[in-house]
C-alpha positions, -999 to +999 in steps of 0.1 A: +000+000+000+015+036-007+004+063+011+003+102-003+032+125+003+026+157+019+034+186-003+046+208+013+069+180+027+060+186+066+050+161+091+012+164+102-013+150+127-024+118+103+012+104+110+010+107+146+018+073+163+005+087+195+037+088+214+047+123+217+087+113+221+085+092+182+064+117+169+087+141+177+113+121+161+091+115+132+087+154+129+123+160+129+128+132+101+107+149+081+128+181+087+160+160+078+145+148+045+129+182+037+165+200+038+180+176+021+158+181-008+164+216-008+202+214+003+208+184-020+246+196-019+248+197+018+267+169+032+262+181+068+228+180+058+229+142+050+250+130+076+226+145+103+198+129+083+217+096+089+223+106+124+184+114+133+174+081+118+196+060+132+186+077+169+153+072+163+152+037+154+173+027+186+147+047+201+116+031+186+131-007+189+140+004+228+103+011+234+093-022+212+118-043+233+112-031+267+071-042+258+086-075+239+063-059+208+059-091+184+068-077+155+104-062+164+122-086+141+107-076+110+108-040+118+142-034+129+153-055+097+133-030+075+149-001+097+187-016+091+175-019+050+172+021+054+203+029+074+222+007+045+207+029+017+211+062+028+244+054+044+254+048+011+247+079-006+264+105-014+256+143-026+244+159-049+214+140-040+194+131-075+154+131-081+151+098-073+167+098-040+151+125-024+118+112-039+127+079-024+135+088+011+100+110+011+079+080+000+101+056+022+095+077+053+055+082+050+048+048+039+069+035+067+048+053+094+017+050+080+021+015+067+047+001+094+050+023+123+009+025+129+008-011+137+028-005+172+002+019+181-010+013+214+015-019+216+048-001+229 
C-alpha cells in the first residue's frame, strides 16, 4: 500500500503514532529529509539525516523491546534496509533519491509504524 506524500513535505497529525517522544522524532525526520531536498549539496545535511534516523530507530526498537512488541524482528530488519541505503549515498542527491526517502519515510509510518500503536 503507498500512502500520499505531503506537499509541502511537513510532518502532520495523520502520522502521529500517538507517542509524543516518536512523533517528535518523526517530525524531525521529516525536517532532515525536507533540507535535504532543498540542500541536495549539503553533506552536513545528510550526515545528520543519517544521524536522526539512526537515533530514532534505537529509540523506537528500545520502546518495542522493553514491551517484547511481536513484531520487532521484521521491523528493525526494514529499519537496518534504510540505514544501508542512505548510508550509502552521497551528494548531490538526484530526483530519485530525495523522492525515495519522502515516499520511504511516509509509507513507513503510515504503513509500518501504525501497527505499534497502542503496543509499545
Amino acid at each position: 500500500m503507498s500512502f500520499d506524500v505531503p506537499e509541502p513535505y511537513k510532518w502532520n497529525d495523520t502520522f502521529k503514532v500517538a507517542y509524543d517522544n516518536l512523533d517528535a522524532e518523526h517530525q524531525a525526520l521529516f525536517d532532515c529529509i525536507a533540507k535535504c531536498a532543498t540542500n541536495r549539496s549539503d553533506a552536513a545535511a545528510l550526515e545528520n539525516l543519517i544521524k536522526v534516523v539512526v537515533d530514532h530507530f534505537a529509540d523506537e526498537e528500545k520502546m518495542m523491546t522493553k514491551k517484547a512488541f511481536d513484531g520487532l524482528a521484521e521491523h528493525a530488519k526494514v529499519h537496518n534496509e534504510f540505514v544501508a541505503t542512505i548510508k550509502g549515498l552521497k551528494v548531490p542527491l538526484d530526483d530519485d533519491t530525495v523522492d525515495f526517502a519522502k515516499k520511504w519515510l511516509v509509507n513507513h509510518i503510515k504503513g509500518v509504524d501504525f501497527k505499534y500503536k497502542g503496543n509499545i
